[in-house]
N, C-alpha and C positions, 0 to 999 in steps of 0.2 A: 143788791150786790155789795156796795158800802159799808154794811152794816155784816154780811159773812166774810168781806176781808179785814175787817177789822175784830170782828173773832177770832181770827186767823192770827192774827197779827198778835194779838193776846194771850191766846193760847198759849202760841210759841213762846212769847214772853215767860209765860210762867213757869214754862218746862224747862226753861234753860237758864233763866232766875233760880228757879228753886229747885229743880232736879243739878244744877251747875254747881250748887252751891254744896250738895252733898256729894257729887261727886267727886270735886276739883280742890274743894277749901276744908271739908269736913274732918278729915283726919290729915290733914298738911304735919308734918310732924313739926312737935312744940307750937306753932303757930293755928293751928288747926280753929275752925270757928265751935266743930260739938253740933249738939242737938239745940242749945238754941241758937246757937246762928243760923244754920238750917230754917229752923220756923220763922226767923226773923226776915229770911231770906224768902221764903211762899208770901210770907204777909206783905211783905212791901213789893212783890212783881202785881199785885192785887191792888193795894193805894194806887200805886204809878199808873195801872191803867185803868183805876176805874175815873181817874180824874182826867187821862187822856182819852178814851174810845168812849167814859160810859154815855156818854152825851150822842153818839154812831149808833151803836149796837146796844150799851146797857151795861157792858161789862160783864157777860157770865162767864164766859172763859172754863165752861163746864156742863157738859150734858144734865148735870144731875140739876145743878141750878136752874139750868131751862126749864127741866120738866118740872121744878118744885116748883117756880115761879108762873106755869100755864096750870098749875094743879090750884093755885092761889086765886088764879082768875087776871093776873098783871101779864098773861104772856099771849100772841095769837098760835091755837095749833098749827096753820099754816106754815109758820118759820121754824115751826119745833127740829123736826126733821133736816133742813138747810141749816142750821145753828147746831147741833149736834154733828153733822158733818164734818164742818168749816173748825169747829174748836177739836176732833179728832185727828186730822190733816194739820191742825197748826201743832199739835202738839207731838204729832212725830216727826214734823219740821224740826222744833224745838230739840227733840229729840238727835234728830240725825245730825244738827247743828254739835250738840253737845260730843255725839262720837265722834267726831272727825274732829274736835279740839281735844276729847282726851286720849286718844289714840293717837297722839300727834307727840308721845313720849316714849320712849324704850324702854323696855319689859313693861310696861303699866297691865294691869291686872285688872278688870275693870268689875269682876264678879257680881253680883246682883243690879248694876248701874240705875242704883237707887229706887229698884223695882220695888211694889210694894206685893208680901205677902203673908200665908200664916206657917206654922209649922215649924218645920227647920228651914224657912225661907222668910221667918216673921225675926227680926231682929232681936228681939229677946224672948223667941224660941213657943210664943203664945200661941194654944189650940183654934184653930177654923171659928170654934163658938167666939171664943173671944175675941176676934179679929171681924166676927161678920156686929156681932153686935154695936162692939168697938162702930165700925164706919155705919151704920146703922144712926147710932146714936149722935155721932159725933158731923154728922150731915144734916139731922133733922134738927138741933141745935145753929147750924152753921144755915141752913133755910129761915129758921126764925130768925134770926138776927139780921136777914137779907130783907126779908121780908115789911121785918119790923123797923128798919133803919133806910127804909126807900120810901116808907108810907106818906100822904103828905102830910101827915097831922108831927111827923118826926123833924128835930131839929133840922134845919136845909143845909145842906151844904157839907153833912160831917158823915154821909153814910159812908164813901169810902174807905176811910178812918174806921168807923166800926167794922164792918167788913174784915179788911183786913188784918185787923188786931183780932179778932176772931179765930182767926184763919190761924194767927201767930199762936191760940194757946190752944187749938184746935190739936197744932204738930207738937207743942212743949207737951198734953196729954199724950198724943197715940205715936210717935214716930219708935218709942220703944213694942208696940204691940203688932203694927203693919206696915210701917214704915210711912204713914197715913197717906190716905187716899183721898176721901170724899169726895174725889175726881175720877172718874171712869176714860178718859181722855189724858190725863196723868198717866195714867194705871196701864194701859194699852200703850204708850207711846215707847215709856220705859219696856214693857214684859217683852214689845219686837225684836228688842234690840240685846235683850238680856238672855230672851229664849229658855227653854227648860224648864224646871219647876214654875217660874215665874211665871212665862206663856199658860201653862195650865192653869196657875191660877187665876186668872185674873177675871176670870167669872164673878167670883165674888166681889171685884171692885167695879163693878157694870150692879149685880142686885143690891147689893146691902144699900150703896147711897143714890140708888132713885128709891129703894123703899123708904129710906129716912127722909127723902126731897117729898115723896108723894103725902106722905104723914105731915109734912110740916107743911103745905099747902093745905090739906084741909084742915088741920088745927088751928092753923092760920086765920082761915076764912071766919073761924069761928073767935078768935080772941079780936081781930080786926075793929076798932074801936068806929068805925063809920065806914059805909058803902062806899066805895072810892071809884 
């Protein structure tokens, strides 16, 4: 149970770190942080906790993560399911945390509430293909570098740090294409509360990054430099 409340707990972190930060600071007029503060702002909810909970739970704070990492051989199926939960639940925490602060202003408009998707609902207006490959790619990359930076043969102590800075050039790539996801738990907590085109889509940010998660667990298995 310690270990899915602190999924929990992470989750939320994330979504209200890094969905807060697009919503509330992204376009601030004149003062506004843009798109890489935004990434700056996903990467470092990710440091913070994988140096506070990863030692509880691990730090996934992502269904996709789970499944890359039981696909790799480092996770047990038993918890897949209770961890996929626990990090969907924290992150419409997160979520319903974030609307009740930004609803919390007159006339505020909240339109897409940093939903991610593709079409006329992908931020700079990019087709389904590009959007599934996009988080496709950009999870089975973001799985290797999880994978690869947790191994014990990997420097001790600096995975969070890669991690996270992954994660930072992960959203400086895709936040113009889907407003990036490679979180299915993101992607759902945001589409709730945004409704509409958003809720429909958000199928594709549940497939594209456990197929990229699934790929990079067994590619994994195979670049893995000793049985671990």
């Amino acid at each position: 149970m310690k270990k899915l409340v602190a999924e929990f707990i992470g989750t939320l972190w994330l979504v209200l770190g890094g969905c807060g930060s697009a919503v509330l600071a992204a376009g601030f007029p004149e003062l506004g942080i843009g798109f890489v503060g935004v990434s700056l702002a996903f990467g470092l909810t990710v440091v913070t906790m994988a140096y506070s909970i990863g030692h509880i739970s691990g730090c996934h704070l992502n269904p996709a993560v789970s499944i890359g990492l039981w696909m790799g051989g480092r996770f047990d199926q038993k918890e897949l399911i209770p961890y996929i939960i626990a990090q969907v639940l924290g992150g419409i925490a997160g979520a319903g945390i974030l609307y009740v602060i930004a609803t919390g202003k007159a006339g505020v408009e909240l339109g897409g509430f940093a939903s991610n998707g593709f079409g006329e609902a992908s931020p700079g207006g990019y087709s389904m293909t590009a959007a599934f490959v996009t988080e496709v790619v950009m999870t089975f990359i973001f799985l290797i570098v999880i994978l690869g930076s947790t191994h014990p043969k990997a420097p001790a102590g600096f995975a969070g740090l890669a991690i996270g800075l992954c994660l930072v050039l992960i959203h400086l790539i895709s936040i113009p294409v889907t407003n990036t996801s490679v979180n299915p738990a993101r992607s759902t907590s945001q589409a709730l509360f945004a409704g509409g085109i958003y809720l429909q889509q958000v199928w594709l940010f549940w497939v594209a990054p456990i197929i990229g998660a699934v790929l990079a667990g067994l590619v994994y298995k195979n670049l893995s430099p000793a049985n671990e």
